[in-house]
C-alpha positions as CSV (number, residue, x, y, z in Angstrom):
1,X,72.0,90.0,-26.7
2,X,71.9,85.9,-26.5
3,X,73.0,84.5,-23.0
4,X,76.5,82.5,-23.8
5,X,76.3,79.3,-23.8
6,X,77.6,77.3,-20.6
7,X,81.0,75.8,-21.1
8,X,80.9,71.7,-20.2
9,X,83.5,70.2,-18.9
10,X,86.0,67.7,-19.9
11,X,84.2,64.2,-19.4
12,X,86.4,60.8,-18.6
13,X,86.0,58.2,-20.8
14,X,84.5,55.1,-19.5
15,X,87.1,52.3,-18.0
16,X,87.1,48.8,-16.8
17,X,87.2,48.7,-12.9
18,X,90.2,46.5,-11.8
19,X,89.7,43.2,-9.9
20,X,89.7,43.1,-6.1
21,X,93.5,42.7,-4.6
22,X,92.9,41.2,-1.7
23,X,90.5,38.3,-0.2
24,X,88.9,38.0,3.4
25,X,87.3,35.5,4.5
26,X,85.7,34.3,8.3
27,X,84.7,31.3,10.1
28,X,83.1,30.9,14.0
29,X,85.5,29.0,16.0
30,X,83.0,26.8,17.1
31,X,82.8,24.3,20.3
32,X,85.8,26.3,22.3
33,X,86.2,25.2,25.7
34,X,86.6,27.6,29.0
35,X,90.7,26.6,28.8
36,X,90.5,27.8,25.3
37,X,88.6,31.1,26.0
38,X,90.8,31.7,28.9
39,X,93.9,31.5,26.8
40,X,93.1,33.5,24.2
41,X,91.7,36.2,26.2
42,X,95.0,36.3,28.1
43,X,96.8,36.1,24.7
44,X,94.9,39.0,23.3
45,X,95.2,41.5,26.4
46,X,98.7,40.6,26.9
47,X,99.6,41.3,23.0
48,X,97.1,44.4,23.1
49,X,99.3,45.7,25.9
50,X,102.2,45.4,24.0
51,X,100.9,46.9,20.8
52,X,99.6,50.4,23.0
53,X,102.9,51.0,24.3
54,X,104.3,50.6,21.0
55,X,102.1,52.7,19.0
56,X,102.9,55.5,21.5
57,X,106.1,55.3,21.6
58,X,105.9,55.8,17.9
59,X,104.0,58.4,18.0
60,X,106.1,60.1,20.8
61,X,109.2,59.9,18.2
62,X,107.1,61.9,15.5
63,X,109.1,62.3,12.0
64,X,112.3,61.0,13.6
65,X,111.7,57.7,12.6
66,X,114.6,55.1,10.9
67,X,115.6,51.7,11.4
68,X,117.9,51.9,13.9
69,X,114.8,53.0,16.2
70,X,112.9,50.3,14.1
71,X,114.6,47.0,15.1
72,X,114.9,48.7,19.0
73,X,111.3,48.6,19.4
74,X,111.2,44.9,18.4
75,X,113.8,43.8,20.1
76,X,111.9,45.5,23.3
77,X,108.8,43.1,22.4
78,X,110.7,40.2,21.3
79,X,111.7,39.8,24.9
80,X,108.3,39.9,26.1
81,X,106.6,37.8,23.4
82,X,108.0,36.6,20.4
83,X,110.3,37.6,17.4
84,X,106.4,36.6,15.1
85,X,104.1,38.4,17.4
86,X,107.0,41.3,17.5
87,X,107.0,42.2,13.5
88,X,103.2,41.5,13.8
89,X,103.0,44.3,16.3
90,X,105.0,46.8,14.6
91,X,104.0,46.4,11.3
92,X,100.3,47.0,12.6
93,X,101.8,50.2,14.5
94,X,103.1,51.6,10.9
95,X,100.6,50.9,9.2
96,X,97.4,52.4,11.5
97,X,99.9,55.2,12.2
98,X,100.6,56.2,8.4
99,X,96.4,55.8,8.2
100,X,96.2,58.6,10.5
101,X,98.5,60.6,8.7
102,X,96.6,60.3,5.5
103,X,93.3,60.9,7.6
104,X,95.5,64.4,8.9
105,X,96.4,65.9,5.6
106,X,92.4,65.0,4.6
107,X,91.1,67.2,7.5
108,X,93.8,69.8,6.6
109,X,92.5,69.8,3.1
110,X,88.5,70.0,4.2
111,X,89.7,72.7,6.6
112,X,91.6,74.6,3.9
113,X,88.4,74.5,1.4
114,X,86.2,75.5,4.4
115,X,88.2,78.4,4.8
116,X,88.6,79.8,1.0
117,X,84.6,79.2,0.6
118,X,84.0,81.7,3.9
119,X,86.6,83.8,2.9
120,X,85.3,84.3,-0.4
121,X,81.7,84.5,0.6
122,X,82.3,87.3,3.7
123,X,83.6,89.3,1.3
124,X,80.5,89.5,-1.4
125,X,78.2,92.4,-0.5
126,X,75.4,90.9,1.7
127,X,72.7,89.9,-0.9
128,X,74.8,89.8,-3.5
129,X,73.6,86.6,-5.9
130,X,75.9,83.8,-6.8
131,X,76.6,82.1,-10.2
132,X,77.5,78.4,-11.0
133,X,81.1,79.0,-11.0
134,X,81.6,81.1,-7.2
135,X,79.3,81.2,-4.5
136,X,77.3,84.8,-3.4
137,X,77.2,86.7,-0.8
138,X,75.4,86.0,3.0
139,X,71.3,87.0,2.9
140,X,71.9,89.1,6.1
141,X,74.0,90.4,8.4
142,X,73.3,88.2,11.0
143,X,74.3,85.6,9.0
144,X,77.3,87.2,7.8
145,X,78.4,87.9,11.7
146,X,77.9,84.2,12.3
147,X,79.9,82.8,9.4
148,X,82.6,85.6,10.2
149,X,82.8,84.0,14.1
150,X,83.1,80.2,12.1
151,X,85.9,81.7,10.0
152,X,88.2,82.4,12.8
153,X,87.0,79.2,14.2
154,X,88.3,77.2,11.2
155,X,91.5,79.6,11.1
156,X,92.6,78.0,14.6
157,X,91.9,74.5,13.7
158,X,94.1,74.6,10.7
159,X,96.6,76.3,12.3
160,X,96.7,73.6,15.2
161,X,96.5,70.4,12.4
162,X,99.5,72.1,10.3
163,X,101.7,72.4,13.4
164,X,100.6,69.1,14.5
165,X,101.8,67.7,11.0
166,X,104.4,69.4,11.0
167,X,105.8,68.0,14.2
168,X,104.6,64.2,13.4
169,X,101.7,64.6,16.0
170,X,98.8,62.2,15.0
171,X,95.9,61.2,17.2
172,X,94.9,57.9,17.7
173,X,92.3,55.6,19.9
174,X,93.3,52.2,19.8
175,X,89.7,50.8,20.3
176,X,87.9,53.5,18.3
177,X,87.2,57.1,19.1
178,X,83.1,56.5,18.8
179,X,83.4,53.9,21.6
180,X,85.7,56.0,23.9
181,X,83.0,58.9,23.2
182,X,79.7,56.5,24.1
183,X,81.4,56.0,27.7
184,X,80.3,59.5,28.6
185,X,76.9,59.2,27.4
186,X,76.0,55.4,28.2
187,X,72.1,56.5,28.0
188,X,72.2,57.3,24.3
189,X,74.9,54.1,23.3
190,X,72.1,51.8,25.4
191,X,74.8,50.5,27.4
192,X,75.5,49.9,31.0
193,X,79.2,50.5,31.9
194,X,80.1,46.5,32.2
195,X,79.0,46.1,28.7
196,X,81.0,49.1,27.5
197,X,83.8,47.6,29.5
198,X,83.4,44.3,27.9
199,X,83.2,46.3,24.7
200,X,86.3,48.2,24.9
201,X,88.9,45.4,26.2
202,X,87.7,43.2,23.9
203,X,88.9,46.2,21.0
204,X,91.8,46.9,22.4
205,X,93.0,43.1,22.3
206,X,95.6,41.9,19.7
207,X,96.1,38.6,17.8
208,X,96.6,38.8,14.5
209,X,99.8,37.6,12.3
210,X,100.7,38.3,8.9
211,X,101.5,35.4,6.4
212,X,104.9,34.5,5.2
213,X,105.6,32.8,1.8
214,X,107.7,29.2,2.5
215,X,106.9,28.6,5.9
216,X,104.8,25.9,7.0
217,X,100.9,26.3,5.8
218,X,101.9,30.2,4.7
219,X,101.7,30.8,8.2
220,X,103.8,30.1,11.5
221,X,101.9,32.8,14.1
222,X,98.3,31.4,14.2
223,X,98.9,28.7,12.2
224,X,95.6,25.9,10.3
225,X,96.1,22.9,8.8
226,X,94.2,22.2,5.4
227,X,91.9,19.8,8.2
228,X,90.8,22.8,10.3
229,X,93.3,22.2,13.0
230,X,93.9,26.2,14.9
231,X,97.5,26.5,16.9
232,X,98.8,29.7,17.9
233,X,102.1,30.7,19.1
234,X,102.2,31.5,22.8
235,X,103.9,34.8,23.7
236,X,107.0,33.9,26.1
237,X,105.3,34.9,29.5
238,X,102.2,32.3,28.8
239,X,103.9,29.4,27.8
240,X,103.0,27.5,30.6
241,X,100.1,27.3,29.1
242,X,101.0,25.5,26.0
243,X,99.2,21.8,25.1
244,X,102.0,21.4,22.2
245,X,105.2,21.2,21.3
246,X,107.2,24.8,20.7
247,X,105.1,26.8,22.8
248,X,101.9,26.2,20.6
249,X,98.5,26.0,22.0
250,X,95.8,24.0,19.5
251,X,92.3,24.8,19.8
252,X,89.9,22.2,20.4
253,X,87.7,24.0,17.6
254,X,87.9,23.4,13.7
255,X,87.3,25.7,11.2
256,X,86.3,25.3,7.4
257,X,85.8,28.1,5.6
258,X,82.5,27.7,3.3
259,X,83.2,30.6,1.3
260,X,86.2,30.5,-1.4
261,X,87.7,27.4,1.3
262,X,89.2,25.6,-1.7
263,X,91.3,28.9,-2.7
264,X,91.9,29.0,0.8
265,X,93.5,25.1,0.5
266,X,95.4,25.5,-2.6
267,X,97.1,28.9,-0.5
268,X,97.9,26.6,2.5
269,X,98.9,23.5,0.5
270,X,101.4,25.7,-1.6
271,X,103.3,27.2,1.8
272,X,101.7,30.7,0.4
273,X,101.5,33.7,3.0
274,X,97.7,34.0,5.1
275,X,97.3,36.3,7.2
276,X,95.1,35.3,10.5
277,X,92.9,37.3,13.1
278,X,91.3,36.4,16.0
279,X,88.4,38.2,17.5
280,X,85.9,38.4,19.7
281,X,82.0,39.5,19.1
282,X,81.1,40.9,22.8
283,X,76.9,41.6,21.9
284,X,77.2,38.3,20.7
285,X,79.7,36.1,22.6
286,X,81.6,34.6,19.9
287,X,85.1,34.4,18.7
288,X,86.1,34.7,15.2
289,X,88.9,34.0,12.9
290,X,89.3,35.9,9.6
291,X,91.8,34.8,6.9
292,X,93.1,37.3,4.4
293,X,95.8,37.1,1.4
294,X,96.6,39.1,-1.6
295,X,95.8,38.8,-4.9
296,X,97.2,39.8,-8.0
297,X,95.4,42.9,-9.9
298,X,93.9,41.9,-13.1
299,X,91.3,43.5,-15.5
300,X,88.5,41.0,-15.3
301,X,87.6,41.3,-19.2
302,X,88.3,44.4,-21.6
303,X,86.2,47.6,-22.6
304,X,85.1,46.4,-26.4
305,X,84.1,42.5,-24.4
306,X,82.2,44.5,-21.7
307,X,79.9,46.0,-24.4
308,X,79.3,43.2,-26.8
309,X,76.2,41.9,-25.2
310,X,75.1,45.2,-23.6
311,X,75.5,46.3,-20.2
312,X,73.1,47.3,-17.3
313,X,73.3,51.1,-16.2
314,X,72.9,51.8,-12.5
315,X,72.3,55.0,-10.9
316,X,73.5,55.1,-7.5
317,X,71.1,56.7,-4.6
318,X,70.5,57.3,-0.9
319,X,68.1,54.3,-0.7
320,X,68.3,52.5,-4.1
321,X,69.8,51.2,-7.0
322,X,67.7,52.5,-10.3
323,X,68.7,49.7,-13.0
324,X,67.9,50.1,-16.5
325,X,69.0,47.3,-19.0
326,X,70.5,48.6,-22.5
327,X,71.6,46.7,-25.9
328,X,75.0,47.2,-27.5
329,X,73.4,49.8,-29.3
330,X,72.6,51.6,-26.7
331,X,68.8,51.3,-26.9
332,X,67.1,50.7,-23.6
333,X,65.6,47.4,-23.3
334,X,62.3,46.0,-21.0
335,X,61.3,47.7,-18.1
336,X,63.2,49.9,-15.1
337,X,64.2,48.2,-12.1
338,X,64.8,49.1,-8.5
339,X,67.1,47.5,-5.7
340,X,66.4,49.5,-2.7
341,X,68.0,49.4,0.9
342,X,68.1,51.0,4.1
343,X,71.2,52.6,5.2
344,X,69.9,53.6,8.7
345,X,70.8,51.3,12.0
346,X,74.6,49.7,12.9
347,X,76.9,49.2,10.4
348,X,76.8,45.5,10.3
349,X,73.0,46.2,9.4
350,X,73.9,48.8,6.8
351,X,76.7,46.8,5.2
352,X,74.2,43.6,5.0
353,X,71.9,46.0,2.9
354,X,74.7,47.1,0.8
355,X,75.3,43.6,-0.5
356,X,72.0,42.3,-0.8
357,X,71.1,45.0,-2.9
358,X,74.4,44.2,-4.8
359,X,73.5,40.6,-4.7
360,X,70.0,41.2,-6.7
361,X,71.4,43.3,-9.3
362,X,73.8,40.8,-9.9
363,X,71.6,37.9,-10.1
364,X,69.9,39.9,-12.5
365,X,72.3,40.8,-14.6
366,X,73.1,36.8,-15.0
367,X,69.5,36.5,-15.9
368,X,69.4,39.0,-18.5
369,X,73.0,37.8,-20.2
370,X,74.8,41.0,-20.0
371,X,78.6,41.1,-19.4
372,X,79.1,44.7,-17.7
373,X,77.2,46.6,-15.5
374,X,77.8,50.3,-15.6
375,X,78.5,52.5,-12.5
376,X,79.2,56.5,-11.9
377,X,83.0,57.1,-10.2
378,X,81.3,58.8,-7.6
379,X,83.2,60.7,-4.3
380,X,82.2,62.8,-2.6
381,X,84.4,63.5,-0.3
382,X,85.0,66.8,-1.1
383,X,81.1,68.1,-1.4
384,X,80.3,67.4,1.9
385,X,80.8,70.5,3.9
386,X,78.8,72.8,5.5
387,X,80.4,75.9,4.1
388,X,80.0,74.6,0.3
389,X,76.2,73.9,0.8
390,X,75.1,76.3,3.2
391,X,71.4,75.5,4.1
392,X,71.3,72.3,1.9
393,X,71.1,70.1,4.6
394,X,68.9,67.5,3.1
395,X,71.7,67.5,0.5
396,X,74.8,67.1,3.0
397,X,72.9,64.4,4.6
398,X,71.7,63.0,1.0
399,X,75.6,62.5,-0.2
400,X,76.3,62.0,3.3
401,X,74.6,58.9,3.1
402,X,75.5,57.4,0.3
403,X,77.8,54.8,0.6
404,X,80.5,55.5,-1.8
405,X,83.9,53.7,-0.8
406,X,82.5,51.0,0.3
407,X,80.2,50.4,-2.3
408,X,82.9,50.5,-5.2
409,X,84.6,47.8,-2.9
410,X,82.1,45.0,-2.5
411,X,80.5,45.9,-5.9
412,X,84.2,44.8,-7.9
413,X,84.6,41.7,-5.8
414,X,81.2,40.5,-5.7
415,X,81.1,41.2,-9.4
416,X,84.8,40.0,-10.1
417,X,83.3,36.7,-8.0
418,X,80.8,36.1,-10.6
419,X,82.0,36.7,-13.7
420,X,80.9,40.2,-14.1
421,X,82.7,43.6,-15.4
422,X,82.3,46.6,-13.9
423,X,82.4,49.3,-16.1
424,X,82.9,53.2,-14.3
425,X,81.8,56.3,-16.0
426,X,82.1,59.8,-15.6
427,X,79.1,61.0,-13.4
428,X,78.8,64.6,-15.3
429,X,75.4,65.6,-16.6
430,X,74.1,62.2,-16.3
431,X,71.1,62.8,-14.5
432,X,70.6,66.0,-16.0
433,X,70.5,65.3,-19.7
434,X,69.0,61.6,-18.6
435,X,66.0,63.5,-17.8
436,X,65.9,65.5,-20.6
437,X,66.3,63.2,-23.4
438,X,65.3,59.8,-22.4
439,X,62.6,60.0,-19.4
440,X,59.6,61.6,-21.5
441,X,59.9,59.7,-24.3
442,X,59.9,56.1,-22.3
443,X,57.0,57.3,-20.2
444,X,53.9,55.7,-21.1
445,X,50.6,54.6,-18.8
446,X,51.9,51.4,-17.6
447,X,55.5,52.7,-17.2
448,X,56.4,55.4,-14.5
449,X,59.9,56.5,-15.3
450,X,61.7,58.7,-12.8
451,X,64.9,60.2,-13.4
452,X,67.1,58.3,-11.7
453,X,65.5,55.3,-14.1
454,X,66.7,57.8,-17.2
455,X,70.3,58.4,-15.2
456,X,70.3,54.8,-15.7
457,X,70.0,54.9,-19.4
458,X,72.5,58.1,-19.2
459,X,74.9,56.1,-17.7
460,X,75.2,53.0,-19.5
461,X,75.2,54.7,-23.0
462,X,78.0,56.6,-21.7
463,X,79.7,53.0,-21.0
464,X,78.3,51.6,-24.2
465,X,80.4,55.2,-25.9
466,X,77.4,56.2,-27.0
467,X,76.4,60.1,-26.6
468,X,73.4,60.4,-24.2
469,X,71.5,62.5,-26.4
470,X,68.9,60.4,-28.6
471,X,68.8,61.1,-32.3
472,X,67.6,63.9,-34.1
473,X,64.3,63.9,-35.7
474,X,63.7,64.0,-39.3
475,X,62.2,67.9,-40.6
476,X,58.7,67.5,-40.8
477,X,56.3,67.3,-44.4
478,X,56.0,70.9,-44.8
479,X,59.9,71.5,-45.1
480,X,61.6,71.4,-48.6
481,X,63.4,68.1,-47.9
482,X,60.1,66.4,-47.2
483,X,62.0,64.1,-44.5
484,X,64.5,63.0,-47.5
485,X,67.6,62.5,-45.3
486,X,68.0,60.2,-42.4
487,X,68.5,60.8,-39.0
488,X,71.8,61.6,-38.2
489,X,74.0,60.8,-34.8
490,X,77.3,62.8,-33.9
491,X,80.4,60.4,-34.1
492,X,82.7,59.5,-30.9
493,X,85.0,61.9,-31.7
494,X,83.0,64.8,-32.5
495,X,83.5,67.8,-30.5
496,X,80.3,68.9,-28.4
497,X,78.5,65.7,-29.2
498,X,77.0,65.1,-25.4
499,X,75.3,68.3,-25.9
500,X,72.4,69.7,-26.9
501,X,72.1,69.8,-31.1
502,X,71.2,73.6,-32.5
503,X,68.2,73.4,-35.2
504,X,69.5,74.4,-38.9
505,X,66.8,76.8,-39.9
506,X,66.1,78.4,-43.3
507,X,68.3,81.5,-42.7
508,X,71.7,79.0,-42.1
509,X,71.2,77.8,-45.4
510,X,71.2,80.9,-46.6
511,X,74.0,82.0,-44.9
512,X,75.9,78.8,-45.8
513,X,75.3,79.7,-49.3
514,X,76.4,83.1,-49.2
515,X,79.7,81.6,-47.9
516,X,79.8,79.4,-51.8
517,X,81.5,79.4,-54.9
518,X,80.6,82.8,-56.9
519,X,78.6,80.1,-59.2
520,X,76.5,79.7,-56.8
521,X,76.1,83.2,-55.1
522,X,74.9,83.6,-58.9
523,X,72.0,81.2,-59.5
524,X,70.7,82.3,-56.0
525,X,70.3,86.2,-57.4
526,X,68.8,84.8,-60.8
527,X,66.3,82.6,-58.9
528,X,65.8,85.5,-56.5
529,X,65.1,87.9,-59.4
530,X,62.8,84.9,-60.9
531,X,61.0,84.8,-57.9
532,X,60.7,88.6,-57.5
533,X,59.5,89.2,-61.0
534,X,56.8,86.4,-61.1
535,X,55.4,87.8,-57.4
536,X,54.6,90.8,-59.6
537,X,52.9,89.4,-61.7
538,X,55.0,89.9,-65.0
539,X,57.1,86.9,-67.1
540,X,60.6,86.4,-67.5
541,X,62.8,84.3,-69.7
542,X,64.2,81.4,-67.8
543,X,67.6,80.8,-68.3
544,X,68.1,77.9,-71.6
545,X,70.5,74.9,-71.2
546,X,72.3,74.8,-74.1
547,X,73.9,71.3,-75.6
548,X,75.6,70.4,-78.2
């Protein structure tokens, strides 16, 4: 009996990222004198104070949260800063507190999948084999103990982050849970404890101040002038130190921001809301100011514009981009290409190899003329645990590493920046069926094509709304036909078309004409009688068409 076939699944159709909706930008606040570095160090820890007690008093009040208690907690650091730096503080203490709840009902989800997968799997009989669709039992019974003990481990840690979410409880480290752990091992962070020190304070400062629409330059916290000018607003206990009027204090350093700095004028010169932050680089002893404003969310260019002049499909991996140019027909032009980058080190190091890669593909794709570049919608952050891959963990660390969130982030504003669409496809089957159908065919002596080059192809006829399979071969000489008919290609909406085609042999035919009029079911039994009666050898009458 024939194996059933394997049911596919529902695949997304193709859509147009949308545009970034926000901006960043960041200049070095140059030339600061010791007065200048004195006050904003004694700006930052004073404000950083102020926003630890009010994040735990926040968290202290769990779910009993309205805006009576709201407006009491600003009017508590009103009095010890300003009404500005006050709605700064609390609105930062919402929103890194509503982060961790989204972070909490994550981990409650990973746990909950964690436990279904080693519930399910403990009770398989040990060796029993697994299919596609649900996992197998444990090889031994060894194994099967140990899992057992990480079960009930599991059990108690979703029972303790459902009560905590229940009751409002959320952990946070204002500063960063990694640098709080590298105190205890210094050795391993290469740090001595003064530099840790330095580290820490420095993270746990506070000076930044949202924009506001109308008032002077968009913003009237850390307020710059369209020449560069930096003033901040002292809290009440350091205005003693201010060297304007209203309790400002003007830097001596001026800032122009090289990148998107005329967007950054037209904002200021409009009264339109910036938001400012200041910071401090301890390895590097520098201070920092970071403007940031919102955009409005706009599809760069639509689907059928994307595709006029082709696209480039890019297959997204652990250490490269594999880029693979295609028409608007979906025919795979020149040669494969490969961006690679190293995702190992800090982050600033791994970020800075994120967006050269992403700077070289998009150079290229200027080069080449296309409008698009095609992307999978990858996330995994659902396939990375332990209990769904067992002893995969090459794998774990393989998706692991991959860069997902961030990388749809600085691909659509780095593309939106130059003109570029971003078109994201479903990731289903494409490296699969690119390997099947497209990498053997393109291989030649002078071109090595790997698959992730054919997921490349995969993926951007998928964009293009093309099916990945290539078309079907004419029959060859020796069939009745003799290659008569063209090639055929399914159409977009034809049901099973990104799969595999099944051959129509001889017998089909047949069977297809057993299903006919009773017309034909009779010509086929007076040829088959024909053909019988001449194979032995003895003549027959063929049947006359008569006319008038």
């Amino acid at each position: 009996m024939a194996e059933p076939k394997k049911q596919l699944r529902a695949i997304d159709a193709p859509f147009v990222a949308l545009g970034p909706s926000g901006v960043a930008v960041r200049d070095r606040l140059k030339g600061l004198t010791a007065q200048d570095e004195t006050v904003l160090r004694g700006v930052g820890e004073h404000l950083g104070v102020l926003a630890s007690r009010d994040l735990k008093r926040w968290c202290a009040e769990g779910l009993e949260h309205c805006t009576d208690t709201w407006a009491a907690r600003k009017r508590a650091l009103t009095a010890e800063s300003s009404s500005r730096w006050a709605g700064s503080i609390t609105k930062a203490t919402h929103d890194q507190w509503a982060l961790s709840r989204r972070c909490q009902l994550a981990h409650i989800q990973n746990l909950e999948a964690g436990v279904r997968t080693l519930t399910h799997r403990l009770s398989q009989p040990i060796g029993e084999k697994g299919s596609k669709r649900a996992p197998g039992g444990y090889r031994s019974k060894g194994e099967w103990f140990h899992k057992s003990r990480r079960l009930h481990i599991l059990e108690h840690r979703l029972d303790v982050a459902r009560a905590d979410r229940e009751n409002g409880v959320v952990h946070i480290v204002r500063g960063g849970r990694r640098l709080l752990n590298n105190r205890h091992n210094l050795e391993a962070a290469q740090l001595t404890e003064d530099e840790w020190r330095q580290r820490w304070e420095a993270e746990r400062w506070f000076m930044a101040a949202d924009g506001e629409s109308g008032k002077r330059f968009g913003n009237e916290t850390i307020r710059v002038t369209p020449g560069g000018e930096v003033s901040v607003k002292l809290p009440a206990p350091l205005t003693h130190l201010a060297n304007a009027k209203h309790g400002r204090y003007v830097l001596t350093s001026r800032i122009a921001f090289a990148h998107r700095g005329q967007e950054w004028r037209d904002r200021i010169d409009g009264n339109r809301a910036v938001a400012y932050r200041i910071h401090y680089d301890v390895p590097r002893g520098r201070w920092y100011l970071t403007a940031s404003w919102q955009r409005r969310v706009v599809q760069t260019m639509p689907l059928e514009t994307a595709r006029d002049k082709g696209l480039i499909g890019v297959d997204t991996n652990a250490d490269h981009f594999a880029a693979y140019r295609l028409d608007a027909h979906g025919n795979p032009t020149g040669e494969p290409r490969r961006f690679s980058y190293d995702l190992s080190g800090s982050a600033d190091h791994r970020d800075a190899q994120i967006r050269h890669a992403i700077t070289q593909v998009l150079h290229w794709a200027k080069r080449v003329g296309v409008a698009a570049i095609a992307i999978e919608d990858l996330d995994f952050q659902t396939e990375k645990t332990r209990e769904k891959h067992g002893r995969k963990k090459r794998f774990r660390q393989l998706i692991s590493g991959i860069p997902t969130g961030r990388l749809k982030a600085r691909l659509v504003s780095m593309a939106a920046e130059t003109g570029l669409a971003i078109v994201a496809v479903d990731p289903a089957y494409t490296s699969m069926w690119g390997d099947q159908h497209w990498r053997k065919p393109l291989a030649t002596s002078r071109r090595k094509m790997s698959r992730h080059d054919a997921a490349g192809i995969a993926i951007g006829r998928r964009a293009l709304g093309h099916p990945i399979q290539r078309r079907t071969a004419p029959p060859h000489d020796d069939q009745s036909d003799r290659r008569g008919h063209r090639t055929v290609q399914a159409d977009h909406g034809a049901q099973g078309r990104e799969g595999t085609r099944r051959p129509v042999t001889e017998r089909a035919h047949d069977a297809r004409a057993r299903t006919g009029t009773r017309q034909r079911t009779r010509a086929t039994s007076a040829s088959k009688t024909v053909r019988d009666a001449r194979s032995a050898r003895t003549w027959v009458q063929d049947s006359l068409l008569l006319t008038d």
